[in-house]
N, CA, C and O of each residue as an XYZ file, in Angstrom:
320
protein
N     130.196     58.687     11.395
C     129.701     57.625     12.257
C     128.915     56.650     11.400
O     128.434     57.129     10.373
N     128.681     55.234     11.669
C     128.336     54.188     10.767
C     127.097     53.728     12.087
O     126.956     54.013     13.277
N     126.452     52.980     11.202
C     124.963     52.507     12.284
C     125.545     50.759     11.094
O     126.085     50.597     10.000
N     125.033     49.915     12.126
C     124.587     48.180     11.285
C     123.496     48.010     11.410
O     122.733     48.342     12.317
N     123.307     47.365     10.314
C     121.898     47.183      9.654
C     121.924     45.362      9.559
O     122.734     44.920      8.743
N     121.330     44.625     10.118
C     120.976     43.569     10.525
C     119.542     43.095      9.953
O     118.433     43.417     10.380
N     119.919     42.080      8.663
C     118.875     40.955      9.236
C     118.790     40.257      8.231
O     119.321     40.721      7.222
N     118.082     38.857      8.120
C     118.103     37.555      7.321
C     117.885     37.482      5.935
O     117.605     38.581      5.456
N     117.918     36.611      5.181
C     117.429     36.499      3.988
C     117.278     35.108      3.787
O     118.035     34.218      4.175
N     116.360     35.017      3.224
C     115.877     33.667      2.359
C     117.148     33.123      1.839
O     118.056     33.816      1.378
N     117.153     31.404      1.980
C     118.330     31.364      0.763
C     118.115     31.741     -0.476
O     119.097     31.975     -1.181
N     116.477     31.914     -1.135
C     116.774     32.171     -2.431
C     117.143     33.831     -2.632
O     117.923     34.291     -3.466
N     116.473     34.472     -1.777
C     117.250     35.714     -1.517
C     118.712     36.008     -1.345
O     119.199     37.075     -1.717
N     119.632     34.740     -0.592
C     120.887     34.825     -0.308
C     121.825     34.522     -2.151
O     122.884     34.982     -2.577
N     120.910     33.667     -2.724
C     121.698     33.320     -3.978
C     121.669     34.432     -4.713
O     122.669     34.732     -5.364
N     120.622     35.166     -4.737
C     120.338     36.485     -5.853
C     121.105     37.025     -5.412
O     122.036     37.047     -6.217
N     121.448     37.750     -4.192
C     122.860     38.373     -3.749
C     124.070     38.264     -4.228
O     124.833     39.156     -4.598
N     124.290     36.520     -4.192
C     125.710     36.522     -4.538
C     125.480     36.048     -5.950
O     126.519     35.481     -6.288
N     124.729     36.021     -6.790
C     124.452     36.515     -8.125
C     124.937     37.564     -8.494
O     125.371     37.723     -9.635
N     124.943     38.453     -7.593
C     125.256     39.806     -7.981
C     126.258     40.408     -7.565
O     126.557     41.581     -7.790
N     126.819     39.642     -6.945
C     128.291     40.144     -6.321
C     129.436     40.123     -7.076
O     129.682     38.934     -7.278
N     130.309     40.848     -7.627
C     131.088     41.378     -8.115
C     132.572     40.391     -7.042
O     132.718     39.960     -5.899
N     133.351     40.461     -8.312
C     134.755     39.728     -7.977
C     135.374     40.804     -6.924
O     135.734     40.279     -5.870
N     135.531     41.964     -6.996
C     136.175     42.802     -5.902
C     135.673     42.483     -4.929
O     136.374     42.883     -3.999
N     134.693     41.889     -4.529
C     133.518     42.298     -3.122
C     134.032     41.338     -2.394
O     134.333     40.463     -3.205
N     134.331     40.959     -1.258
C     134.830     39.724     -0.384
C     133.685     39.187      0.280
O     133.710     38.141      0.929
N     132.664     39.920      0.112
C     131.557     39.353      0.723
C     129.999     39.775      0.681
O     129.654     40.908      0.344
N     129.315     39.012      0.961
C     127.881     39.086      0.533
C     127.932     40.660      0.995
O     127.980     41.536      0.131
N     127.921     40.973      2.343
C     127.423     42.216      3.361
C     128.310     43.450      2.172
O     127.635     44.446      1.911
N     129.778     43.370      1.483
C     129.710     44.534      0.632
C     128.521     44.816     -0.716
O     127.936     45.807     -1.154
N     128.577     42.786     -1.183
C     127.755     43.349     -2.224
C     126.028     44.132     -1.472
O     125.530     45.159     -1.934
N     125.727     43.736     -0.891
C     125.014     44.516      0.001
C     124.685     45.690      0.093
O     123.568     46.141     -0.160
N     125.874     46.440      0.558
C     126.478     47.629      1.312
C     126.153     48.512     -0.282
O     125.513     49.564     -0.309
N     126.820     47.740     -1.721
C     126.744     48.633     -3.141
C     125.449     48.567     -3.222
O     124.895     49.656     -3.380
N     124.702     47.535     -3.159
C     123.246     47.494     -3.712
C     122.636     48.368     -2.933
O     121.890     48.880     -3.767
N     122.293     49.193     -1.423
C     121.974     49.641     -0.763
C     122.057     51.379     -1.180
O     121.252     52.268     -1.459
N     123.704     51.217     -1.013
C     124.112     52.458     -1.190
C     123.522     52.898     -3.020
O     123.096     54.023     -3.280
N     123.596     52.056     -3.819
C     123.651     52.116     -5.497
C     121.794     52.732     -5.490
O     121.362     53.800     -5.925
N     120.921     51.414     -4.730
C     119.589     51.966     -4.518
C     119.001     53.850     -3.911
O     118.115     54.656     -4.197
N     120.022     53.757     -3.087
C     119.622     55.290     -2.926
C     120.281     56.539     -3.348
O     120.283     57.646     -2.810
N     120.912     56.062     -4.567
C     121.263     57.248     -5.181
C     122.560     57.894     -4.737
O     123.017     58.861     -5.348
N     123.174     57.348     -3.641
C     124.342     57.438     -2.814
C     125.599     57.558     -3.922
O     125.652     56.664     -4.767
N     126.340     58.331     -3.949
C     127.767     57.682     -4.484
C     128.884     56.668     -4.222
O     128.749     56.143     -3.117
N     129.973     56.228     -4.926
C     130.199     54.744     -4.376
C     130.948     55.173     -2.921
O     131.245     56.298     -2.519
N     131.116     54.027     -2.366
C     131.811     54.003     -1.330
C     133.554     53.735     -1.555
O     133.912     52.747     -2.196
N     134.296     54.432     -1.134
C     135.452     53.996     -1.170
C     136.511     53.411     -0.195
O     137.733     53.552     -0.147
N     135.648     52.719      0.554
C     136.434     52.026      1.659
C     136.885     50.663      1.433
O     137.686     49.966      2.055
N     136.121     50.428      0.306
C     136.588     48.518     -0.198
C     137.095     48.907     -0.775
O     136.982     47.984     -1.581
N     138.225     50.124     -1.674
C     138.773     50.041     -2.494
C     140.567     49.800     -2.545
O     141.241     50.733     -2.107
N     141.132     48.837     -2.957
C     142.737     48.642     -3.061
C     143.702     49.790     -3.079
O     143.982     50.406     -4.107
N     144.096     49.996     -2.134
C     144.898     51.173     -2.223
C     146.282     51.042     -2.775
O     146.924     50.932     -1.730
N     147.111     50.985     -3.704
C     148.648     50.741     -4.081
C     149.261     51.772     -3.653
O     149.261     52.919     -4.099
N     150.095     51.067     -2.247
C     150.872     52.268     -1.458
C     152.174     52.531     -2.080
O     152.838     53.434     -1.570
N     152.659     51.906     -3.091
C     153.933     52.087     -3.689
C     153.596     53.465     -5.019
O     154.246     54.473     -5.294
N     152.265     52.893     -5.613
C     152.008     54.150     -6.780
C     151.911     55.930     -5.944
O     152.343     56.997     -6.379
N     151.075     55.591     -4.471
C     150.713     56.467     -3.916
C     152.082     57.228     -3.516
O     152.191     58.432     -3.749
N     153.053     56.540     -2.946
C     154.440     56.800     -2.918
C     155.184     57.690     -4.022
O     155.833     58.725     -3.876
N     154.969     57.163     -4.846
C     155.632     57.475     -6.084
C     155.557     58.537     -6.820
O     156.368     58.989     -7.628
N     153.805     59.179     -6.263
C     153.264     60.141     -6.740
C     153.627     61.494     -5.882
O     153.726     62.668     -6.238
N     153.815     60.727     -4.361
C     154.296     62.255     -3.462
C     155.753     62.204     -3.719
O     156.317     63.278     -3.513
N     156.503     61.231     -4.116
C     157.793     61.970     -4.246
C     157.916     62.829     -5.459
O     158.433     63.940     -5.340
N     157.460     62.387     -6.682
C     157.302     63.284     -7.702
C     156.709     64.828     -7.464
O     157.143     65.845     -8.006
N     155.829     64.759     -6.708
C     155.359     66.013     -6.377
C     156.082     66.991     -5.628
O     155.698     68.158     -5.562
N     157.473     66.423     -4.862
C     157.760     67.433     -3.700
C     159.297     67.034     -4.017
O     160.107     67.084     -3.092
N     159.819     66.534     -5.655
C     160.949     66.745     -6.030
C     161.051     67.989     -5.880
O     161.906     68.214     -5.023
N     160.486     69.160     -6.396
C     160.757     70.344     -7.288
C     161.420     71.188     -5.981
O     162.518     71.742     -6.037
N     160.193     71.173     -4.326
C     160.479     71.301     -3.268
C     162.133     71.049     -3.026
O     162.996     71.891     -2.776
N     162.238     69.868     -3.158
C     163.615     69.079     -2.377
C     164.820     69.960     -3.081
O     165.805     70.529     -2.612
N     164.274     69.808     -4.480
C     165.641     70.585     -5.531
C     166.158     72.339     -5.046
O     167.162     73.010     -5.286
N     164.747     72.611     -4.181
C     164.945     74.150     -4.320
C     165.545     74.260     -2.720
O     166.326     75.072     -2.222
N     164.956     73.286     -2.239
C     165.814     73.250     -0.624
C     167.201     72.911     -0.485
O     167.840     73.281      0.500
N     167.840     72.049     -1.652
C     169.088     71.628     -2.106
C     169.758     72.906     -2.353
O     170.713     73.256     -1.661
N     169.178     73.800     -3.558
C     169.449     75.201     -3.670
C     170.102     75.940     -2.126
O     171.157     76.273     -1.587
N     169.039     75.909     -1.979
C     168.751     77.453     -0.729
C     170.443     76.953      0.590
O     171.289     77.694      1.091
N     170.237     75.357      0.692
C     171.167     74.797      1.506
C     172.597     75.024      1.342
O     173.369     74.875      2.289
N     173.081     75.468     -0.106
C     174.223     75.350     -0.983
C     174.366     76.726     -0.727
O     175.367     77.239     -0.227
N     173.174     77.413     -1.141
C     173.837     78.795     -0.569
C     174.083     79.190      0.609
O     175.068     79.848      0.944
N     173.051     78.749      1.429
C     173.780     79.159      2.626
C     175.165     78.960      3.321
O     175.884     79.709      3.983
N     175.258     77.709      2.930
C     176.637     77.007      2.899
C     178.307     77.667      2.149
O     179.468     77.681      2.557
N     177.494     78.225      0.676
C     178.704     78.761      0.510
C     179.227     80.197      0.945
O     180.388     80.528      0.709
């Protein structure tokens, strides 16, 4: 469960922010969210992070070749 945390900043407060905001971040409230989380010792968050669904792909088929090959097996025999 997530709670929001609400409230203003100075503009010169708002510039130091995005001083510090990192090219991944889309927005002040993540760089925020790191500085917050980074301040208390928290580990990172991985919900802003880019997921590549094609590598992720790529990795379960490799993994559940060996599976497929042995089900190919088992199918052949039954068959013959």
């Amino acid at each position: 469960m997530s709670k929001v945390v609400s409230f203003k900043l100075s503009d010169e407060e708002y510039e130091a922010l995005s001083a510090l905001q990192m090219e991944s971040e889309g927005s002040p409230s993540i760089t925020a969210k790191r500085i917050v989380r980074d301040s208390l010792g928290l580990p990172a968050s991985t919900s802003s992070t880019r997921v590549d669904s094609q590598e992720i792909d790529e990795r379960i088929y490799q993994a559940l070749a060996p599976l497929k090959a042995q089900l190919d097996e088992l199918r052949g025999k039954l068959i013959a």
